[in-house]
C-alpha positions in Angstrom: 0.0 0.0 0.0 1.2 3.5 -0.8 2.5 5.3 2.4 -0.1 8.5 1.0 -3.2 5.5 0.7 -1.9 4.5 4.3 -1.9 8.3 5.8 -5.5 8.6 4.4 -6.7 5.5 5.6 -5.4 6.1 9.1 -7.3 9.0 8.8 -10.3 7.9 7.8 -10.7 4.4 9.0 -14.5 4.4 8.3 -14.1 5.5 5.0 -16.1 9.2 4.8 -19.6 8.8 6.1 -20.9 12.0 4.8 -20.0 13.2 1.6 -18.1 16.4 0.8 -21.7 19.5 0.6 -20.9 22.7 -1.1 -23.7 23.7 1.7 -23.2 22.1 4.9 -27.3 21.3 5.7 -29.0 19.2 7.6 -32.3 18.3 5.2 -34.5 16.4 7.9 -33.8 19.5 10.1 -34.8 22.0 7.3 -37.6 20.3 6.4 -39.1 20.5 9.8 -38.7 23.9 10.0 -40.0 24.6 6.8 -43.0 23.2 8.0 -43.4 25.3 11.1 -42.5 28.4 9.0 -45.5 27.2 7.3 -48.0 26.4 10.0 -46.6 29.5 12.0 -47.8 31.8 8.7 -51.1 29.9 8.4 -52.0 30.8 12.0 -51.0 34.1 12.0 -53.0 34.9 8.9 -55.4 34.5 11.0 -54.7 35.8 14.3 -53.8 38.9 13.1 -57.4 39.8 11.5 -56.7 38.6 8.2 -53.7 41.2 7.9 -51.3 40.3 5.2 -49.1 43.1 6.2 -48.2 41.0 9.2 -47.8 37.7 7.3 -45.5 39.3 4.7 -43.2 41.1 7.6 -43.0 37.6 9.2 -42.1 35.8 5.9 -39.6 38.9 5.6 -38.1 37.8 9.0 -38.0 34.2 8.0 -36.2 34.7 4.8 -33.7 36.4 6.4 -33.7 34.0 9.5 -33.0 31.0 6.9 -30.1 33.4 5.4 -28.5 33.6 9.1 -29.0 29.8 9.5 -27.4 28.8 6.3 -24.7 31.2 6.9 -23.6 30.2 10.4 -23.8 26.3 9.4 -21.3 26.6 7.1 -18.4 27.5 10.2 -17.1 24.6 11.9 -18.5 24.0 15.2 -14.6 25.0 16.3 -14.9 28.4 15.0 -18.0 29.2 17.5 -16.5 27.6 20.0 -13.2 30.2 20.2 -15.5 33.2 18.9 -18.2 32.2 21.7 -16.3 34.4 24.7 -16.3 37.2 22.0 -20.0 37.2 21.3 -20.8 36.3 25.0 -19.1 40.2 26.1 -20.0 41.7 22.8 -23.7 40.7 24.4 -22.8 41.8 28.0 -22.1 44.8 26.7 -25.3 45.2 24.6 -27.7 44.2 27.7 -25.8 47.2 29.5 -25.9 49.8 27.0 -29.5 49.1 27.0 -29.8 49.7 30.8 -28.6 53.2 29.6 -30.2 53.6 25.9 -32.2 51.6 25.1 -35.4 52.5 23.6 -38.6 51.6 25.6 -42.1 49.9 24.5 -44.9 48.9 26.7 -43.4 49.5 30.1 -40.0 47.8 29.0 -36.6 48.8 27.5 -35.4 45.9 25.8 -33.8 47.2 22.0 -31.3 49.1 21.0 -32.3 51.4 18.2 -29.6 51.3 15.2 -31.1 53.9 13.5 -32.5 51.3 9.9 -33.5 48.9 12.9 -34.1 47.9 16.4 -32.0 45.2 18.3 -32.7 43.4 21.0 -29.3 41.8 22.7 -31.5 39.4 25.5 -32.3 37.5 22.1 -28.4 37.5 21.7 -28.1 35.8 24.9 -30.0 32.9 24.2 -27.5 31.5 21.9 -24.1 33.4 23.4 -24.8 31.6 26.8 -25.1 28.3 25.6 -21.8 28.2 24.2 -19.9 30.4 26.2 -20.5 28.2 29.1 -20.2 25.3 26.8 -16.5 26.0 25.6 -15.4 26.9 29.2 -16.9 23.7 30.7 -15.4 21.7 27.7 -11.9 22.1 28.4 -12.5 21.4 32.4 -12.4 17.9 34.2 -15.4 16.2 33.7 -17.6 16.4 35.9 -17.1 19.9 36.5 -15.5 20.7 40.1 -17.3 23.4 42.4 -15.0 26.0 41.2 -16.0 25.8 37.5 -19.8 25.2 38.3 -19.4 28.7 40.2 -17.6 30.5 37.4 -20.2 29.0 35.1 -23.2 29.8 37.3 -21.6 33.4 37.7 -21.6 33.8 33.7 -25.1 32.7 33.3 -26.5 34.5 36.2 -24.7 37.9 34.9 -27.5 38.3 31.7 -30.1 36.9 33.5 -30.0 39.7 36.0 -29.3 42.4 33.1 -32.8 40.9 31.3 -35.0 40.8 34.4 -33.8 44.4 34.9 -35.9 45.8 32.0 -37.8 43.7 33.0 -38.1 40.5 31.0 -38.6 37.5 32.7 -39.6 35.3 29.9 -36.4 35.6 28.4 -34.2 35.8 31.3 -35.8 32.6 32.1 -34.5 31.0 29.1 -31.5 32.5 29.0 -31.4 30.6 32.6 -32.1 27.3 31.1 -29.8 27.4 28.3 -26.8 27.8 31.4 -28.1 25.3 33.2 -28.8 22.8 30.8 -25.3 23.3 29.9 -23.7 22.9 33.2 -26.1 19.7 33.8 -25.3 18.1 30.6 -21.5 18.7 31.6 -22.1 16.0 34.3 -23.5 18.5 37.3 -22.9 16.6 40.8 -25.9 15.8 42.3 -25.0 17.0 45.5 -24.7 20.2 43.4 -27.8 20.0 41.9 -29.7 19.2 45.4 -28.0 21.8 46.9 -29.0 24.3 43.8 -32.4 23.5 44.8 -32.3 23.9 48.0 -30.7 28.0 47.5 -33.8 28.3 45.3 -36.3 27.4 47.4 -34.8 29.3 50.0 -34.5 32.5 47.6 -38.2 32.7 46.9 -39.6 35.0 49.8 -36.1 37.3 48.7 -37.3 37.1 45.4 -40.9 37.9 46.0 -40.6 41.1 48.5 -37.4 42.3 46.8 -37.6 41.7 43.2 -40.4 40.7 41.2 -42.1 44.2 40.4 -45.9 44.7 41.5 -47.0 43.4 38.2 -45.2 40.4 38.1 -46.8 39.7 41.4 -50.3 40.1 39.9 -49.5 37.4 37.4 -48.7 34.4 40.0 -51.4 35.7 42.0 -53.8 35.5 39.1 -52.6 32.2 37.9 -53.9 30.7 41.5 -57.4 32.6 41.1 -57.6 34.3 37.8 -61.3 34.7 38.1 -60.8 37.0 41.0 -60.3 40.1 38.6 -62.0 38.7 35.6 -61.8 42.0 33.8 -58.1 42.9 34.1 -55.4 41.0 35.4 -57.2 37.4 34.9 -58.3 38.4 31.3 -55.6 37.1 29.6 -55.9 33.3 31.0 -59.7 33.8 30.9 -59.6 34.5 27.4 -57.2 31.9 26.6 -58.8 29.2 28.0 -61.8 29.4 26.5 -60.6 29.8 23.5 -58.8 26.4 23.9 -61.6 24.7 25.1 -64.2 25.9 22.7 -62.0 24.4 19.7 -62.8 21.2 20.6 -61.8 18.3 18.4 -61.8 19.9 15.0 -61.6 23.3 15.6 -64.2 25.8 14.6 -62.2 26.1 11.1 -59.9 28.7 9.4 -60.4 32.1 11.0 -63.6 31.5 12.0 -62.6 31.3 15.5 -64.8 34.1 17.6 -62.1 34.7 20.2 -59.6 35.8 18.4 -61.4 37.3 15.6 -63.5 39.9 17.8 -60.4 40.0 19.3 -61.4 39.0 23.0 -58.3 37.2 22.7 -55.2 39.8 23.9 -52.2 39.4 21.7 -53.4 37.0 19.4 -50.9 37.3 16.9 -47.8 36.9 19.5 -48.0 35.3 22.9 -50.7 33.8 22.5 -51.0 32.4 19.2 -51.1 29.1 20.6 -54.9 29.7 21.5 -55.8 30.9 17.9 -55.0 27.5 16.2 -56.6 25.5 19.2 -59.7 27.3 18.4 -59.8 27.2 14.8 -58.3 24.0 14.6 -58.9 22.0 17.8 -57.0 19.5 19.1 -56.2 17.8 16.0 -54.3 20.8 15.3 -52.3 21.2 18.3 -51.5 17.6 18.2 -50.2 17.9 15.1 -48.4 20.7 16.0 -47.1 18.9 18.8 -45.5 16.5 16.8 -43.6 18.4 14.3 -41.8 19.9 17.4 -41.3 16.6 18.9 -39.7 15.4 16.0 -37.6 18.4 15.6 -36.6 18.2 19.3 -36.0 14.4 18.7 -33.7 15.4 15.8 -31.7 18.1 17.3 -31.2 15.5 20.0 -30.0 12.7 17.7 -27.1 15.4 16.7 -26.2 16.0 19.8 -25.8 12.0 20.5 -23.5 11.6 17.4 -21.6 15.3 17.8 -17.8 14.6 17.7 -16.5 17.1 20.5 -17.5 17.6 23.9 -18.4 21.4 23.5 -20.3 20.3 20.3 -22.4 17.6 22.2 -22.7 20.3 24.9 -23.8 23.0 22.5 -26.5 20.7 20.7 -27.9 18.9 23.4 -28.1 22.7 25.4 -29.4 24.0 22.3 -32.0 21.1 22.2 -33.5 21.7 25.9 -33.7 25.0 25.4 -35.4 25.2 22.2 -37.7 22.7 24.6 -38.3 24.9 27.0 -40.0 27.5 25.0 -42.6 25.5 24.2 -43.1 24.4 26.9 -43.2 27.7 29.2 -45.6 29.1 25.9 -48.3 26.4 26.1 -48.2 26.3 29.9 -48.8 30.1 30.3 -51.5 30.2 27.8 -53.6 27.1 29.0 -53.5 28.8 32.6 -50.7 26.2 34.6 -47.7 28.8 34.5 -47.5 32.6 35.1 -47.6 35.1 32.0 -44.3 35.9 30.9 -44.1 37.1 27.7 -42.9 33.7 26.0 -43.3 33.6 22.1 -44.3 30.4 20.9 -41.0 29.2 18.2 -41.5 29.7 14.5 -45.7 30.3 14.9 -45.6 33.5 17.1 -45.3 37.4 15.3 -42.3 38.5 16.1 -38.5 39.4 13.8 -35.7 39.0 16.8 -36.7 36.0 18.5 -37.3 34.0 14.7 -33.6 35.4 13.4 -32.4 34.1 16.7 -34.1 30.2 16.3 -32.6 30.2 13.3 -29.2 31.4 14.2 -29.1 28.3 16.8 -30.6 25.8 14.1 -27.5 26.5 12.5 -25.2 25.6 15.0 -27.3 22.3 15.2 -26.6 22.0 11.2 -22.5 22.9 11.5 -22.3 20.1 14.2 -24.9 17.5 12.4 -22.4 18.2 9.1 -19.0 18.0 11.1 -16.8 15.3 9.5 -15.4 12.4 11.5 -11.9 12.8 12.5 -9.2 11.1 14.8 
C-alpha cells in the first residue's frame, strides 16, 4: 500500500460517512422547520385579522432567518466555539448599553435602536450563553468541580439579571435554562444540583418582596385565582382558555374562530397564538403541532448523541433543551398552569428577533450534524 493511501486510511478508518456538501445542511432538520415556517404563517394569517401586512413582515423575517442559519452552518463547530467568549461580552455589553439607551415599549426597555432597525441583545443571549459556558466547561475535568460550576453559574446569572432588569422575565428565564442545561449536561454533581435546589427554594420570599415588580406579582397571583379580577389581570388566562376549550376536536375552522377574531383574545398574533390554532383548529391541530416539534426536538437530540467534540455535544444537546423549554413555558402560560411571561411560541408566534435568533441556533445544530469524523 502507498504510504499516502496508508496516511488517508489512518485518517479515515471508516471511510467518509458523509459526503463532501458545497452547503453544509441538515435536510431532515430543514424540512421540519420549513413546516413550522408554514404552519406558523397559516396561524397568523389569522390571528392577526386577516392582515397580510403582518404575514409578509413575518415571511420577511423568515427569509432572512433562513439566510443567518445557512450562513452560520457553514463554520465549523470550532470556530464558534473560540469566537463564543467574543459574542458572549460583545452581548454583555449590549444588555448594559441598554440599561442606559435603550429604547422603551410597553413599560420595558429591551432594544437598541440602530437607527435602519431595532436590536434586541436578550435575544443575543440565548445562543451566546449556551456556548460560552459550553467552551469553558469543555476544556474542564469532567464532571465539573465546584470552582468551574461557580464560574459557570456566575456567567449565566450575569445576563439573566441584566434581562430581568428591564424587565423581561420570559427571556431571562431561558437564558437561565440554556446555562443550566449546559452545566447539567456537563455531568453536574448531584450534591450540586440538590444543593441548587435547595438556594432556590430558599430565595423565593427574597425574590418575591425584593424583586419581582408589583406586576409580576399580579401574574402568579392570578394564575392561582384568575377569576378573581376577571376583567383585568385574569383576562388574559380567561380569554385563553376558553378559546382552547371551545376548539374542541376539529376546531371551529380557518379564522372562523370568535375569540380571536372579535379579538377577545389579547395578543393574538404573538404570545398567545397558541390559542388561535386551538380554536380554529382544535386538538387535531395542536397535536399535530405537537408532533412536528417533537420530531424536531428528537432530531436536534440525535445530533447532539452523534456530535464529535464535547463542546459540540454540549452546545447541541443545550441547544435542544432550550429550544424545549420555550414550548413548553408558551403552552403552559396560555392554557393557565404557568405565570404570563411574555414567552413567544418558536417559528408560529409574530415576532422578527426571536425567529432570526431560532434560526441562528438551528444553524449551530446544522455545522455540528455536518462536522466530519476525524481522529
Amino acid at each position: 500500500m502507498h504510504r499516502n493511501d496508508f496516511v488517508r486510511q489512518l485518517n479515515n478508518p471508516g471511510g467518509d460517512r458523509r459526503p463532501s456538501r458545497v452547503l453544509h445542511l441538515d435536510i431532515p432538520l430543514l424540512l421540519l422547520l420549513l413546516t413550522l415556517c408554514g404552519i406558523g404563517l397559516t396561524v397568523l394569517y389569522s390571528a392577526s385579522g386577516q392582515s397580510i401586512f403582518y404575514v409578509k413582515r413575518q415571511a420577511t423575517f423568515m427569509l432572512v432567518g433562513l439566510f443567518a442559519m445557512l450562513l452560520m452552518a457553514q463554520f465549523k463547530p470550532r470556530f464558534w466555539e473560540r469566537g463564543s467568549l467574543l459574542i458572549y461580552i460583545g452581548g454583555l455589553l449590549s444588555l448594559i448599553a441598554v440599561l442606559f439607551f435603550g429604547v422603551g415599549a410597553k413599560g420595558a426597555q429591551r432594544w437598541l435602536d440602530l437607527g435602519f432597525t431595532r436590536f434586541q441583545p436578550s435575544e443575543l443571549m440565548k445562543i451566546a450563553v449556551p456556548m460560552m459556558v459550553s467552551a469553558y466547561l469543555s476544556k474542564r475535568y469532567m464532571p465539573p468541580r465546584f470552582k468551574y460550576v461557580f464560574v459557570a453559574t456566575l456567567a449565566t446569572l450575569l445576563p439573566v439579571f441584566l434581562v430581568a432588569r428591564q424587565p423581561d422575565l420570559g427571556t431571562s428565564l431561558i437564558i437561565f435554562s440554556s446555562g443550566f442545561f449546559a452545566i447539567f449536561l456537563a455531568g453536574l454533581r448531584k450534591r450540586y444540583l440538590v444543593a441548587t435546589g435547595l438556594l432556590a427554594l430558599a430565595a423565593i420570599p427574597t425574590l418575591w418582596f425584593y424583586v419581582l415588580l408589583d406586576y409580576q406579582k399580579q401574574r402568579v397571583l392570578t394564575l392561582l385565582n384568575p377569576g378573581e379580577d376577571k376583567l383585568g389581570a385574569g383576562w388574559n388566562i380567561i380569554q385563553s382558555t376558553t378559546a382552547i376549550g371551545s376548539g374542541g376536536w376539529s376546531g371551529k375552522g380557518w379564522t372562523q374562530g370568535t375569540q380571536s377574531q372579535l379579538n377577545f383574545l389579547p395578543e393574538s398574533h404573538t404570545d398567545f397564538i397558541i390559542a388561535v390554532l386551538a380554536e380554529e383548529f382544535g386538538l387535531i391541530g395542536v397535536l399535530s403541532l405537537l408532533l412536528v416539534y417533537l420530531l424536531l426536538i428528537g432530531r436536534c437530540m440525535v445530533i447532539a448523541l452523534n456530535a464529535q467534540t464535547l463542546f459540540s455535544r454540549l452546545v447541541a444537546g443545550t441547544l435542544s433543551l432550550t429550544f424545549f423549554v420555550y414550548i413548553f413555558v408558551n403552552m403552559g402560560m396560555v392554557s393557565g398552569i404557568l405565570p404570563v411571561v411574555g414567552a413567544p411560541l418558536p417559528f408560529i408566534s409574530y415576532g422578527g428577533s426571536a425567529i432570526v435568533t431560532l434560526f441562528s441556533g438551528f444553524g449551530i445544530l446544522m455545522a455540528i450534524s455536518t462536522e466530519q469524523k476525524r481522529i
